[in-house]
BASENU-236103 format. One record per residue (C-alpha): residue in one letter; z, y, x. Coordinates in steps of 0.05 Angstrom, whole numbers, plus 32768, in hexadecimal, padded with zeros to 4 digits. Layout:
AZYX/...
! end
This chain:
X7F0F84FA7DBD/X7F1B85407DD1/X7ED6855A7DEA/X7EF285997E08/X7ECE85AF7E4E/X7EEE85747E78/X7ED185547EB0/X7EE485137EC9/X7EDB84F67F18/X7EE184BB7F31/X7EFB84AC7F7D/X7EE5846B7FA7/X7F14843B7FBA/X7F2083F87FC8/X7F5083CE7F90/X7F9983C67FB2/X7F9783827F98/X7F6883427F90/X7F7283407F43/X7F7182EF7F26/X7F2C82D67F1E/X7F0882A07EF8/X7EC982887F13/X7E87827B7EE3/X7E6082547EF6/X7E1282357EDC/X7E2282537E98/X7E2182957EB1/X7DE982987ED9/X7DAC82AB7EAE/X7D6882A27ED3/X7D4B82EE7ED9/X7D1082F27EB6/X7D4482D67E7F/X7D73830D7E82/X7D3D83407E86/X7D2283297E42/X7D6083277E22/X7D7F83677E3E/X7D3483917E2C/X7D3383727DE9/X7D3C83B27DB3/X7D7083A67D82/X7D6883C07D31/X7DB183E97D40/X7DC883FC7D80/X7DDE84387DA3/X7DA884677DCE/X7DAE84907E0D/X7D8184C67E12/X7D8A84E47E59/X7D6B85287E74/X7D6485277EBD/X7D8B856E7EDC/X7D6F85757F26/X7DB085987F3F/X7D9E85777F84/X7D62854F7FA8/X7D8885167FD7/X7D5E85038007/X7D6E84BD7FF8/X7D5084CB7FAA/X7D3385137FA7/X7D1785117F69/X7D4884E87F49/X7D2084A77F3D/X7D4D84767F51/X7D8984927F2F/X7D64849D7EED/X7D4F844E7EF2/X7D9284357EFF/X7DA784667EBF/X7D7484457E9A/X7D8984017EA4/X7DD584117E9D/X7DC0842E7E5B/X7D9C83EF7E40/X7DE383C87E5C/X7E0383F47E2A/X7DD383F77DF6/X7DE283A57DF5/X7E2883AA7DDF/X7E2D83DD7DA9/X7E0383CF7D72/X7E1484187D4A/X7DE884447D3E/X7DFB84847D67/X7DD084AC7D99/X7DED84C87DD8/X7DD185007DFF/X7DE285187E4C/X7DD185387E8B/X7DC0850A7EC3/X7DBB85227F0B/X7DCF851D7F50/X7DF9855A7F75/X7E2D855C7FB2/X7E6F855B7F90/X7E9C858E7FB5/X7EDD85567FAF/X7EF5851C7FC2/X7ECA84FA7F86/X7E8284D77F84/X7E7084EE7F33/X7E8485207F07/X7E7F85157EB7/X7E8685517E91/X7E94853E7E47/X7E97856E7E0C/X7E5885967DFD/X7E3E85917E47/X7E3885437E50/X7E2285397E90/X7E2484F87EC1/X7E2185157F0D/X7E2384E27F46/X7E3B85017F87/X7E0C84F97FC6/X7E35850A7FFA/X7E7984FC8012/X7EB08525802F/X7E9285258080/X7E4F85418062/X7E2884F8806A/X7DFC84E08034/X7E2884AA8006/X7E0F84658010/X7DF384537FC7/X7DD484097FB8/X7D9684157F83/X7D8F83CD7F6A/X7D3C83C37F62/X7D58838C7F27/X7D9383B17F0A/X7D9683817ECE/X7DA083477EFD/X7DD0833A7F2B/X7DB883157F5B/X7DDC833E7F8F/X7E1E832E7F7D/X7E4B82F67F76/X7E5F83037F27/X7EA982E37F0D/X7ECB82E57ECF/X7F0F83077ECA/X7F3882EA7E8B/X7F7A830A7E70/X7F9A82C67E6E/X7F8E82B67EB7/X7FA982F87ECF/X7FE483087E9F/X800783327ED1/X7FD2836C7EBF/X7FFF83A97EA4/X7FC183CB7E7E/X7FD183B17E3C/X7FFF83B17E07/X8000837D7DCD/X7FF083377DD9/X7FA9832E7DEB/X7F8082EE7DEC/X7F8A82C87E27/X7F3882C37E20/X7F3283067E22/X7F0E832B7E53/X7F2583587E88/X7EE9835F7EBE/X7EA483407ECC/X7E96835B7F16/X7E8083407F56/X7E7B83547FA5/X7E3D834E7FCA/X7E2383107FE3/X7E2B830E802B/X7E3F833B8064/X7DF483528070/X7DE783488023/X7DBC8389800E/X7DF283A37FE0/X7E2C838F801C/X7E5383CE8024/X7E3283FE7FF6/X7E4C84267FB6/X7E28840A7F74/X7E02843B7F56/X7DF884167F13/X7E4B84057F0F/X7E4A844B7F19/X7E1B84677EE6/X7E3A842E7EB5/X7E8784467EC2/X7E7484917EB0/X7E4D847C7E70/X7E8D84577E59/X7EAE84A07E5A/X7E7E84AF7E2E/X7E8284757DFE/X7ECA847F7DF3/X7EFA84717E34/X7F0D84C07E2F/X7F4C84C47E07/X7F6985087DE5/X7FAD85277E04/X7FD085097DDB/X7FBE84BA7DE3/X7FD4848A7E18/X7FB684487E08/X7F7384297DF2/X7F75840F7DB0/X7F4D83D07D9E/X7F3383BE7D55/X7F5D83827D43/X7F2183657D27/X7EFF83597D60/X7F4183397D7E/X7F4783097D4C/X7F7483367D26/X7FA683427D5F/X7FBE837F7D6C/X7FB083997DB7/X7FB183D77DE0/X7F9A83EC7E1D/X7FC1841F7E52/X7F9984547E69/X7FA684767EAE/X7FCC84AB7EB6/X7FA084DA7ED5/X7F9D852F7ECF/X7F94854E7E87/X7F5085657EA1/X7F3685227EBA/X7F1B84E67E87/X7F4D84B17E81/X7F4684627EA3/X7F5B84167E90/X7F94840F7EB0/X7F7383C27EB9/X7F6383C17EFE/X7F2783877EF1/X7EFE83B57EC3/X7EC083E47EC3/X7EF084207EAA/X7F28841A7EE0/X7F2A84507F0F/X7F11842D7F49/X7ED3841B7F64/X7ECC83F77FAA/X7E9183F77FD8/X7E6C83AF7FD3/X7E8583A57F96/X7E5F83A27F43/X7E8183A67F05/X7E6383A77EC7/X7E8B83B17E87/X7EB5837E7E72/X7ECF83647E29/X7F01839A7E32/X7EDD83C97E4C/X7EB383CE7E0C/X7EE483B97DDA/X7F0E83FC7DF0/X7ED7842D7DE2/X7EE984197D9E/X7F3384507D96/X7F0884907DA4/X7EBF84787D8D/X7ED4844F7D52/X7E9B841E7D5B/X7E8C83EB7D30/X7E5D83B97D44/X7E6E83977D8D/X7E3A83657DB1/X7E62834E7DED/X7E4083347E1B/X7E6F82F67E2B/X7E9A82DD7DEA/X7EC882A97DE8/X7ED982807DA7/X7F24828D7D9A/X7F2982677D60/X7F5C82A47D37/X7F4382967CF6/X7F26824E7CEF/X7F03821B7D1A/X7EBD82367CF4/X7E8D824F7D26/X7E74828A7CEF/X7EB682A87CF0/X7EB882F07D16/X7EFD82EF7D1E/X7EF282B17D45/X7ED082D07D7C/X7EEB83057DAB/X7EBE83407D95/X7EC2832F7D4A/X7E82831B7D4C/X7E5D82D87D46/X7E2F82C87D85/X7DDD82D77D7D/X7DA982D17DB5/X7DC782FA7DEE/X7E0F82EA7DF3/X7E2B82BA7E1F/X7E6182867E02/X7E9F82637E12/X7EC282327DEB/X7F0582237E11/X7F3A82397DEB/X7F5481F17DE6/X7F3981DB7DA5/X7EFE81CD7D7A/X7EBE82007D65/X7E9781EE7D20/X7E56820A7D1B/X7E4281F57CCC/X7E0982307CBA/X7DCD82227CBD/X7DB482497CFD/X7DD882667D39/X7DC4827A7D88/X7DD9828A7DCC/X7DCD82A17E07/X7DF6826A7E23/X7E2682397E15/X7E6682237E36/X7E9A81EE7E23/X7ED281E27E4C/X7F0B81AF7E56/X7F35819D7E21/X7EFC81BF7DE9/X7ED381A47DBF/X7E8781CC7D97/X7E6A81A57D5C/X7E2A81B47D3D/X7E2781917CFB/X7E0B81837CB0/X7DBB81A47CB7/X7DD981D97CE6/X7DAE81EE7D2B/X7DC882117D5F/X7D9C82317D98/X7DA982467DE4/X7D76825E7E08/X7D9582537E4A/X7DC882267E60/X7DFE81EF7E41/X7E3081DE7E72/X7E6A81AC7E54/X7EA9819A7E7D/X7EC681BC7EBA/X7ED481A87EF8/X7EF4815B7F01/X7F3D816F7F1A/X7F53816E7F5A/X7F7F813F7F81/X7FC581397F60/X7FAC81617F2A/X7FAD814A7EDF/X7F6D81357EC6/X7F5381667E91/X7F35814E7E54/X7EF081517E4B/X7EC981887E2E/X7EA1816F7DED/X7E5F81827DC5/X7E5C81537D86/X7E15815B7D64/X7E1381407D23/X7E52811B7CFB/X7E6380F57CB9/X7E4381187C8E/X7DF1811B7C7F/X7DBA814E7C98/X7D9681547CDD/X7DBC817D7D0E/X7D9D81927D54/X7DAA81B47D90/X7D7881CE7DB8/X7D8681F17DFB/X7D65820D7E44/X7D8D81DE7E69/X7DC781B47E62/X7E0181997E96/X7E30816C7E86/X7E74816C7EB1/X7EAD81547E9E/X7EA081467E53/X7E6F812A7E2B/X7E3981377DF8/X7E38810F7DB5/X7E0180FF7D8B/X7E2D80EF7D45/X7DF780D67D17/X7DAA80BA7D13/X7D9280FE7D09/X7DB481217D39/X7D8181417D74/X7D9581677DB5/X7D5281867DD5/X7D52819F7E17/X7D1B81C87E30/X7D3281C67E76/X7D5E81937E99/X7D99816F7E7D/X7DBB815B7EB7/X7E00812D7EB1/X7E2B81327EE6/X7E5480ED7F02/X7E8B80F77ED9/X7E5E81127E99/X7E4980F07E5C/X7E1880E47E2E/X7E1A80BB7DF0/X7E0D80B57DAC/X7DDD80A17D6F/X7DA380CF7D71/X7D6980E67D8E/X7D6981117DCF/X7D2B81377DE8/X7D23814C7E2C/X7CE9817D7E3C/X7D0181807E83/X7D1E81527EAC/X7D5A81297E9D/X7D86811C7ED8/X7DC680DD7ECD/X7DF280DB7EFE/X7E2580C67ECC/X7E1B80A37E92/X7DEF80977E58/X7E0E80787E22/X7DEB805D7DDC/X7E1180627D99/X7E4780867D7D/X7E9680767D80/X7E95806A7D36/X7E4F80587D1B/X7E2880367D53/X7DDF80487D4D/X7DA980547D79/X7DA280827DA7/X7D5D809B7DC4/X7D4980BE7DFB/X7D0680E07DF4/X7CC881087E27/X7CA281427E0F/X7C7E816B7E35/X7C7C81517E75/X7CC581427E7D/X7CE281047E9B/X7D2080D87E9C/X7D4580D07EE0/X7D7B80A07EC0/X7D9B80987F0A/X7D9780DB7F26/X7D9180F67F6A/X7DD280CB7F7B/X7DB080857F60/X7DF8807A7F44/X7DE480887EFD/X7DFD805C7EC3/X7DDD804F7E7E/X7DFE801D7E4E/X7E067FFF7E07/X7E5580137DFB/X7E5580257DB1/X7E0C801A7D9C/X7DB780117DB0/X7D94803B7DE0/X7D5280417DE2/X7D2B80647E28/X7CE780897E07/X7CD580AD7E40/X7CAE80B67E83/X7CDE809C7EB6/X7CE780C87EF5/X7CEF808E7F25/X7D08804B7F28/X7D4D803D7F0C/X7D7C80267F3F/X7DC1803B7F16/X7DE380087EE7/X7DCE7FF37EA4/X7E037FCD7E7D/X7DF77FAE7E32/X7E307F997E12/X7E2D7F5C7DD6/X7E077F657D99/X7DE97FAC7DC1/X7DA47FBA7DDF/X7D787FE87E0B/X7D327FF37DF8/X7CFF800C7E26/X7CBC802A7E05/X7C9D80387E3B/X7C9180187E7F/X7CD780187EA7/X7CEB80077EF0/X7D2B7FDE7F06/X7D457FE27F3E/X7D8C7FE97F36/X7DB17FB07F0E/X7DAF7F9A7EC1/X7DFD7F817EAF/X7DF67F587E6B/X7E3C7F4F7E4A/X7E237F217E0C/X7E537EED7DE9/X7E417EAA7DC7/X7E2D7EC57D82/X7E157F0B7D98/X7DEA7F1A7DCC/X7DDE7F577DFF/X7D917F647E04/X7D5A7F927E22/X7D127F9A7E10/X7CD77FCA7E18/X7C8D7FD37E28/X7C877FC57E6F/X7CC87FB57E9B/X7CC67FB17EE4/X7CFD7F8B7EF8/X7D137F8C7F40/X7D587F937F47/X7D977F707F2D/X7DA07F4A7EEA/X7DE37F357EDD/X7DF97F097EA2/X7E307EF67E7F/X7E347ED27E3E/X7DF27ED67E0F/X7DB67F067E24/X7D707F197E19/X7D377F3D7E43/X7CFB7F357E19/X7CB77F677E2A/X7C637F5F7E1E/X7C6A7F6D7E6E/X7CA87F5D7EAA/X7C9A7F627EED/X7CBF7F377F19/X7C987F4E7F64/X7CD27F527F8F/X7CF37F287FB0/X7D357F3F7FB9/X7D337F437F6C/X7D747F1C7F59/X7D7F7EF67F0E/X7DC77EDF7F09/X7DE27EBC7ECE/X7E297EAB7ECA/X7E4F7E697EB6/X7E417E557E6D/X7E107E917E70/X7DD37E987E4C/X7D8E7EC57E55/X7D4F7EBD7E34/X7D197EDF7E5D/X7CE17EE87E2B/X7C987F0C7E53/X7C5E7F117E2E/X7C457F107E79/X7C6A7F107EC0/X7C427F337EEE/X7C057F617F00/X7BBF7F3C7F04/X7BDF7EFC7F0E/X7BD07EB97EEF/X7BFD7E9C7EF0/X7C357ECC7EDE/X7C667ECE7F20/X7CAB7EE37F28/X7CC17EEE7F76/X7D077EF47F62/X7D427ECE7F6A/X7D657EAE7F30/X7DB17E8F7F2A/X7DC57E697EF3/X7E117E517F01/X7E367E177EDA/X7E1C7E017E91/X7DE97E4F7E97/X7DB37E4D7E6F/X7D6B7E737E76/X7D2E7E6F7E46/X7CF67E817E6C/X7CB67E8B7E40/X7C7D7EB17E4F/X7C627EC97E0F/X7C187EC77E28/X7C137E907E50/X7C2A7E487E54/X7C487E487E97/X7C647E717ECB/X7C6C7E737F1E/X7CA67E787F47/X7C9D7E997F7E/X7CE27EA77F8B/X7D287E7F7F7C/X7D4C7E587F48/X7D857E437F50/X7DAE7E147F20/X7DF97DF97F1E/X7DF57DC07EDD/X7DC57DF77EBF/X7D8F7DF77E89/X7D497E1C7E89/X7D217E1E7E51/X7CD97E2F7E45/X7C937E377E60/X7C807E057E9A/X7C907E157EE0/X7C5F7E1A7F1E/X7C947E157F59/X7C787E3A7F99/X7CBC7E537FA8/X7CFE7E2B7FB0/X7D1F7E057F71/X7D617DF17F7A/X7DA87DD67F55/X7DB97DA37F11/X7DA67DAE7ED1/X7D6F7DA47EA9/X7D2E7DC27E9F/X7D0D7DBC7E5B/X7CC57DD17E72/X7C7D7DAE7E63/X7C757DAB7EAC/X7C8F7DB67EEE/X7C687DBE7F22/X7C837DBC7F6C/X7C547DD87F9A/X7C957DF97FC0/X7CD17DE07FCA/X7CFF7DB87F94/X7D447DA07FA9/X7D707D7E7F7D/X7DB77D887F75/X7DEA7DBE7F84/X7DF77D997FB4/X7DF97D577F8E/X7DE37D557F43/X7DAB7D3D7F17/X7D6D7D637F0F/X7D4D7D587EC0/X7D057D6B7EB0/X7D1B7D5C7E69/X7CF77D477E2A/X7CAB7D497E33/X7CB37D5F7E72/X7C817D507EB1/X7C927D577EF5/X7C527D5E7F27/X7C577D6E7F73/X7C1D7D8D7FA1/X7C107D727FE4/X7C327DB77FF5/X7C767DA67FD7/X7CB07D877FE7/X7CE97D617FC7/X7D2B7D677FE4/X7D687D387FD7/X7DA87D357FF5/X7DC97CF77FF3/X7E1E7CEA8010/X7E237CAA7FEE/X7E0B7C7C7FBF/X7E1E7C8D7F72/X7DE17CA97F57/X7DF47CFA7F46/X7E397CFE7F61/X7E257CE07FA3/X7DD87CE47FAA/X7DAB7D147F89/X7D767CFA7F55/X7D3C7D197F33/X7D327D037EE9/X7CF47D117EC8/X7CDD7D047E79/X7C9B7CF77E7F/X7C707CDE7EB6/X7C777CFB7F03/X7C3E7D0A7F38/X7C497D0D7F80/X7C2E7D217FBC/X7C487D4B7FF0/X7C8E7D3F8013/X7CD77D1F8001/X7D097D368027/X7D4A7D098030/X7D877D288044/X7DC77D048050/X7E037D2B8055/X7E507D2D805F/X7E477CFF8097/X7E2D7CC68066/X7DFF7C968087/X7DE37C5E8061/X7DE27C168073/X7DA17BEF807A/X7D8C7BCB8038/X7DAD7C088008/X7D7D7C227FCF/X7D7A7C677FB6/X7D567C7A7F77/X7D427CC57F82/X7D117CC97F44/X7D147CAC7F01/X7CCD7CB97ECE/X7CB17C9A7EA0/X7C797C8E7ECA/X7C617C987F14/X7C1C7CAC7F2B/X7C127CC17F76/X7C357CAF7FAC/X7C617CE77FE4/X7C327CF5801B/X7C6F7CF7804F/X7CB57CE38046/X7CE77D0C8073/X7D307CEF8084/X7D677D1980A0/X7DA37CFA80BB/X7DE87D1580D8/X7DE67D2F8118/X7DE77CF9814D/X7DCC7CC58117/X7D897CAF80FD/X7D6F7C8780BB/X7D357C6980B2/X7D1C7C5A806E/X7CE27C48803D/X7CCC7C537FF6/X7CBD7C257FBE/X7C997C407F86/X7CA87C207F42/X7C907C2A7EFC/X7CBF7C577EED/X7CE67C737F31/X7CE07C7C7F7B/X7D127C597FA5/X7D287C647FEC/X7D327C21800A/X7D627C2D8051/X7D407BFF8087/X7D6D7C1280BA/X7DA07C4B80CB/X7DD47C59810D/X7DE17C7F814F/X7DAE7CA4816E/X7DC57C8C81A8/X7DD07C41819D/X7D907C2F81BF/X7D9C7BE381C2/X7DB27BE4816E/X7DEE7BC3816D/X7E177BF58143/X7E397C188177/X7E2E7C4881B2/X7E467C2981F8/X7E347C15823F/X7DF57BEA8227/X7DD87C24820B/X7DE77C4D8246/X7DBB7C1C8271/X7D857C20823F/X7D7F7C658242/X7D7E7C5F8295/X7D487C258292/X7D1D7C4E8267/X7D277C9D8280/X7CF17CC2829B/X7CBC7C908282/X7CD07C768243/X7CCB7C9681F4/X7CE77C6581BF/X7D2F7C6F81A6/X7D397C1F81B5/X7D277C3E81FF/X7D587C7681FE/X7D377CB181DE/X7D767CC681B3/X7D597D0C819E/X7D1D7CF28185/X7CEF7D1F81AF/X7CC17CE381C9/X7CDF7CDB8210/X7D277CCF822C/X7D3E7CFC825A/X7D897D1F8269/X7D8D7D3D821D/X7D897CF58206/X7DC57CE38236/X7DF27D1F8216/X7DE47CFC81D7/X7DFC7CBF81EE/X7E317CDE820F/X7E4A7D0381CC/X7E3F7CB881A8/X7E707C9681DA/X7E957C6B81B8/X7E9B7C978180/X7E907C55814B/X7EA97C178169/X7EDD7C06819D/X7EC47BFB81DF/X7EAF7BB981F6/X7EE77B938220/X7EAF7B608239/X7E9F7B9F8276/X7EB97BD68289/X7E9B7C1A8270/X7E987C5282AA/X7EB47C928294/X7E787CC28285/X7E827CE682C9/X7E767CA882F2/X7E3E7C9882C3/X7E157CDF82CA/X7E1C7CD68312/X7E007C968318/X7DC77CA582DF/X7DB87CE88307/X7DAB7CBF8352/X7D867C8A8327/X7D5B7CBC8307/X7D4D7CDC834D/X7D3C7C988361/X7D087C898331/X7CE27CC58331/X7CDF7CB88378/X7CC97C81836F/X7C957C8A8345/X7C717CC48368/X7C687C8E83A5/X7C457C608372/
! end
C-alpha cells in the first residue's frame, strides 16, 4: 500500500444497472435486540478504530459532529466484527464542504483522515440519513448478491465460488420510508474505512488479491477501478461496499468480498464474515476451514448457508451460529455426542417451485445416525419448508426455544425426543420413527410452550409412517388435522388431547394400528380399517356429530377406563358404523356398562364388551356379546333385514320409553322378516314397531316370530303396524315361553270399505253412505283420521281397481262421473242435516 499524501473521493450516483439478486429471507432477519448483542459483544482479537473528531466545519444539520461520530462508531464495531487481527487504526473524522464534485475526502498516508462533504455543488445542505439503530436495518429491504447468480460480473479474475459473495445491500422501504431518498451516512463512513483496511492499491497493482485459503484454496482476484494515480482504487463489482458508487436510498454494507479483498494490501489473517456458506472444498466435515468461504468455521455471530448441493457433517463436539440455513437439494447432520447451537433462526427448504417448474429436492437436517452418543440441536426458532428434519436415533433431541413452525409441504420425523419451549405450529406433517430404525418419536412442553399439531390452516397431519409417536405436551387447541396409524404403529397421548379432526387406523389381521393416552376427547372422525385400538383411563365421546366408522372385516377395540365427565353411566353421543363382518370391543374399564346416546350402526357386525343402556338409536345385524342391553331408545333390527343376536349370556330389557322396530317384506325369518334373538331371558315394555316393506302385505292367519329368548317376562305396552301406502294390517301378539309372535288378523286396501279384497263401486257407495257423519274404515274412513270426508275418496280413487278386475255384475262410473255425483250428494246431506 503506498501511503504517500493521496486522497481519495467518492462521487454519488445511481448503478447503470439492476445487478442479479438473491433474496434472504427468515434466516436473515435477526430480531434487534439480537443483533445488538451480538454486534457489541468484544472479541479477545480484533481490529480497533480510534477516531479524533477534526471540527473543520459545524453543519447545521450536526454542528458538533454528534451524529457523524455515532454513525462512525457503529461502522467501526461493523468492522471490528470481521477482522479478528490485532491491529489498531487511527484517523481524523470530521465534516467540511468539499470544494468538488465529491461528498468525502480520505486522505491516506501519514494524514488519515475520513471527511464527509455537507454540501453539494448548488450550495444546499446534502441530504444525509443518520440511522438512530445503525446496527439494524430495519430501514431497508436487505438481499444477498451471490457470484454464481450474477456470473456476468467482470470484477474478478480466477474462478470464484458460485457461493461467494458479491453485495449485501438494500433500498429503503417505501416511497415515504425515513431513509427514502437520502445518502447513507453509515454506507458512507463504512466505504471510506474499507480504504483504510486495504481497498487502496500501490501504482503498480490492478487487482484485489484474495487468500486462497479462505476460498477454499481457489485462486481469485478482484479488478480494481481504474481511477487517477491520486485517487484510492474501487471493486470493479458493482454489488459491493467498495465499488465506486453509492445511490441515494440505498445501504450497503460490506460484503464477503468486500472483506476478503482487504486481504492483498493488509495481509489479514483472521476473517469473521458475517454470512458464510459451506462449500464443501476440502471434505463434507463441518470443522474444516477450507470448507467455508472465509476459511473459517462458523461461531456465534455468523450467519450460515448450506446449499452448495450436498451434505455438511458436523462431528466435534460443540459448534454455534447465528443462524442456520439449508436449502434445496442440501443436506446438515449433527451426529455421534456432537451439539450444535443457533441462537436465532433454522430455516430448511426453499420455496415449493412454481408452476411448470421442477420440483427441488428437499433441504435436510439429520440429527443423530448409526452410530451411539446423544446428539442435539437446539435453536431460536425453526421453519421447515420444503425439507425435513430427522431425528436418526433414540437419543437424538432438537430444542427449540422459540417456534418450530412446519410449513404444508415441510416435515418432521424421526426417533427422538423434540422439545419445544415455544410454540410448535404443523401445517405439514409430523411423522414418528426413522426410515431405517423405527422408534419413537416424542414431542415434549417446557416452559410454557404448546403443541398446535394442525396449525393456523387446521390442515395439519401427524402419522405413524416409519415408527411411534408420542404427544407430551400442552396442546394449543383442538386437533382438527389428520392423524393416521399405520399396522403394528401407535400414537400416545400423555396428556389430555382434543379431536376434532379425524383418526385414520390402517391395522392388518396380525398387527394392529393403535392410540392411547391420559385423557382423549374424541369428537371428530375415526376411521378404521383392518385391526385397531383406542384404549385411555378417560374418552370423551360429547358430541354428536362425533363419527366411529369401521370398515368391512374391520376391527376396533375401544378400551375407557371411563366415557364421559360426571356421568354415570359413561355416555358416548357419537355415531358409530360397523360395516360387513366389523368388529368393536367396547369395554369400559371402570364400569360395567355404558350409554348410547348417539348411533350404532351394524351390517352382520359384532360388538363386544360392557352392557349397553340404549337411549339413542341401535340399528343393523350382527351380534352383540354384552351382559345386557337395555333399550330405553330406539333398537331396530336389520340392515334392512337381518338377525339381531344378544349372544351368550346376554339379556335384552326394554323401558316403557323404548321401542323395537322390525321390518318385515316377507315371510323367511332373516332374509325376509327381521328377528331379534336373545340368550338369556327378555323384558318388555314400551313399543314394537312393525314395518312391512317392498310392497309386502301379509295375509290374515300368517305368524311372525320377531323375538326368540330363553325366556319372556313383560309384555309391549303398544304394538305399532305400518303398512304400504294405501294399505293397512291389523295384527296381534302372542307371547310364548320363549318368543313373541305377531299373529296377522287381517290386512288390505285402505279403501276396500266393504272387505272383499278389492277396491270398486261398493266401496265407493260406502264411503258416500258414511261421509260427513261416519268414522270407521268399514264406513269409509280410508286415511284413518276418524271421519270420511273427500281425502278418503282420493284414496279410493288411487285404489281403483288397482287389485282385482272390475266387477262385470254393474257397471263402474268413471271417477269423474263419480266425484260429481259424491260432490251434489255431499251438498245434499249436509243440507240436510242442518234442517234436522
Amino acid at each position: 500500500m503506498n501511503d504517500a499524501n493521496m486522497s481519495h473521493a467518492c462521487s454519488i450516483a445511481v448503478p447503470d444497472r439492476r445487478p442479479a439478486r438473491r433474496r434472504l429471507r427468515g434466516a436473515l432477519a435477526l430480531s434487534a435486540i439480537t443483533l445488538v448483542a451480538l454486534s457489541l459483544a468484544s472479541r479477545v482479537n480484533a481490529i480497533q478504530f480510534y477516531p479524533d473528531y477534526d471540527e473543520i466545519a459545524r453543519p447545521a444539520f450536526d454542528p458538533d459532529g454528534t451524529e457523524l461520530r455515532r454513525i462512525a462508531t457503529a461502522a467501526a464495531i461493523i468492522w471490528e466484527d470481521y477482522i479478528l487481527d490485532d491491529r489498531s487504526f487511527f484517523y481524523d473524522l470530521s465534516w467540511d464542504n468539499i470544494d468538488r464534485f465529491a461528498e468525502f475526502h480520505f486522505y491516506p498516508g501519514f494524514s488519515k483522515k475520513i471527511i464527509v462533504d455537507t454540501h453539494d455543488d448548488a450550495g444546499q445542505p446534502l441530504n444525509w440519513y443518520f440511522d438512530p439503530t445503525p446496527l439494524v436495518n430495519e430501514e431497508y429491504d436487505m438481499y444477498q448478491t451471490l457470484y454464481g447468480a450474477s456470473q456476468s460480473e467482470p470484477g474478478f479474475a480466477g474462478t470464484p465460488p458460485d457461493l461467494l459473495e458479491t453485495g449485501w445491500e438494500g433500498g429503503a422501504r417505501g416511497p415515504n420510508g425515513v431513509a427514502s431518498g437520502k445518502l447513507d451516512l453509515l454506507t458512507t463512513v463504512l466505504h471510506e474505512m474499507g480504504h483504510y483496511l486495504g481497498i487502496n492499491l500501490d501504482l503498480a497493482d490492478s487487482a484485489f488479491n484474495i487468500n486462497p485459503a479462505t476460498l477454499g484454496g481457489a485462486n481469485v482476484s478482484v479488478f480494481a477501478t481504474d481511477e487517477p494515480f491520486y485517487e484510492a482504487e474501487h471493486l470493479e463489482v458493482s454489488t459491493a461496499l467498495m465499488a465506486a458508487d453509492q445511490g441515494r436510498g440505498v445501504r450497503r454494507l460490506p460484503s464477503a468480498t468486500d472483506i476478503l479483498a482487504t486481504w492483498d494490501e493488509s495481509q489479514f489473517s483472521q476473517f469473521d464474515v458475517p454470512r458464510v456458506d459451506f462449500i464443501g472444498a476440502q471434505s463434507t466435515e463441518w470443522e474444516g476451514t477450507l470448507n467455508w468461504i472465509g476459511g473459517r468455521v462458523p461461531d456465534w455471530d455468523n450467519q450460515v448457508f448450506v446449499r452448495h448441493g450436498g451434505q455438511v457433517r458436523l462431528t466435534s463436539g460443540f459448534s454455534e451460529a447465528a443462524s442456520l440455513t439449508v436449502e434445496a437439494y442440501s443436506s446438515a447432520a449433527v451426529a455421534d455426542n456432537n451439539f450444535l447451537r443457533v441462537y436465532g433462526p433454522v430455516v430448511v427448504g426453499g420455496e415449493p417451485a412454481q408452476e411448470g417448474e421442477p420440483t427441488p429436492l428437499p433441504g435436510q437436517v439429520h440429527i443423530g445416525g448409526l452410530s451411539a452418543g446423544f446428539p442435539e440441536l437446539e435453536a431460536n426458532s425453526v421453519q421447515i419448508n420444503l425439507g425435513y428434519v430427522n431425528l436418526q436415533s433414540p437419543s437424538s433431541v432438537l430444542t427449540v426455544n422459540g417456534t418450530l413452525r412446519i410449513e404444508p409441504v415441510g416435515r418432521l420425523l424421526g426417533a427422538g425426543n423434540v422439545f419445544a419451549r415455544g410454540q410448535l405450529e404443523n401445517e405439514g406433517e409430523i411423522s414418528g420413527g426413522t426410515f431405517l430404525g423405527g422408534g419413537e418419536l416424542i414431542l415434549r412442553t417446557a416452559f410454557g410452550g404448546r403443541l398446535d399439531l394442525d396449525g393456523v390452516s387446521e390442515q395439519g397431519r401427524i402419522s405413524t409412517a416409519y415408527g411411534n409417536l408420542r404427544v407430551d405436551g400442552t396442546q394449543h387447541e383442538p386437533f382438527s388435522g389428520v392423524a393416521s396409524i399405520t399396522p403394528g404403529r401407535k400414537i400416545t397421548f400423555m396428556q389430555s388431547f382434543a379431536i376434532d379432526g379425524s383418526l385414520v387406523f390402517t391395522g392388518d389381521p396380525l398387527n394392529s394400528a393403535s392410540v392411547s393416552g391420559t385423557e382423549l376427547w374424541l369428537r371428530g372422525r375415526i376411521d378404521v380399517t383392518g385391526n385397531a385400538v383406542i384404549e385411555a383411563p378417560l374418552m370423551v365421546f360429547n358430541n354428536p356429530a362425533q363419527e366411529t366408522t369401521v370398515h368391512a372385516g374391520g376391527k376396533l377395540n375401544l378400551l375407557p377406563g371411563r366415557m364421559g365427565i360426571g356421568s354415570s353411566p359413561d355416555v358416548y353421543r357419537g355415531r358409530i358404523m360397523l360395516e360387513q363382518n366389523a368388529y368393536l370391543l367396547l369395554n369400559v374399564g371402570l364400569a360395567s356398562s355404558w350409554e348410547l346416546a348417539g348411533s350404532l350402526n351394524m351390517t352382520n357386525a359384532t360388538v363386544t364388551g360392557d352392557s349397553i343402556i340404549n337411549t339413542g338409536h341401535l340399528r343393523g345385524s350382527g351380534t352383540l356379546y354384552v351382559g345386557k342391553l337395555e333399550n330405553s331408545g330406539t333398537v331396530d333390527v336389520g340392515d334392512s333385514i337381518g338377525v339381531l343376536n344378544i349372544g351368550e349370556g346376554g339379556r335384552y330389557v326394554q323401558t316403557a320409553s323404548g321401542t323395537l322396530g322390525i321390518e318385515a317384506s316377507g315371510f323367511r325369518p332373516g332374509t325376509r322378516y327381521d328377528q331379534l334373538k336373545v340368550t338369556l331371558g327378555a323384558t318388555l315394555d314400551g313399543k314394537l314397531s312393525v314395518d312391512f316393506i317392498n310392497g309386502y302385505l301379509p295375509a290374515a292367519g300368517v305368524r311372525f316370530d320377531v323375538l326368540l329368548a330363553s325366556s319372556i317376562s313383560g309384555q309391549f305396552a303398544e304394538l305399532e303396524l305400518r303398512a304400504p301406502e294405501g294399505r293397512f294390517v291389523e295384527g296381534q301378539l302372542l307371547y310364548g315361553a320363549d318368543r313373541v309372535t305377531l299373529e296377522i288378523l287381517a290386512s288390505g286396501f285402505t279403501a276396500d270399505f266393504d272387505m272383499d279384497g278389492d277396491v270398486d263401486g261398493a266401496d265407493l257407495l260406502r264411503w258416500k253412505e258414511g261421509f260427513g257423519r261416519a268414522h270407521r274404515r268399514e264406513q269409509g274412513d280410508a286415511d284413518g283420521d276418524l271421519d270420511v270426508d273427500g281425502a278418503d275418496f282420493l284414496a279410493w280413487q288411487q285404489q281403483l281397481g288397482s287389485v282385482s278386475p272390475v266387477p262385470t255384475a254393474a257397471a263402474v262410473p268413471e271417477p269423474g262421473a263419480y266425484l260429481l255425483f259424491i260432490l251434489a250428494s255431499a251438498g245434499f246431506r249436509r243440507t240436510a242435516g242442518r234442517k234436522c
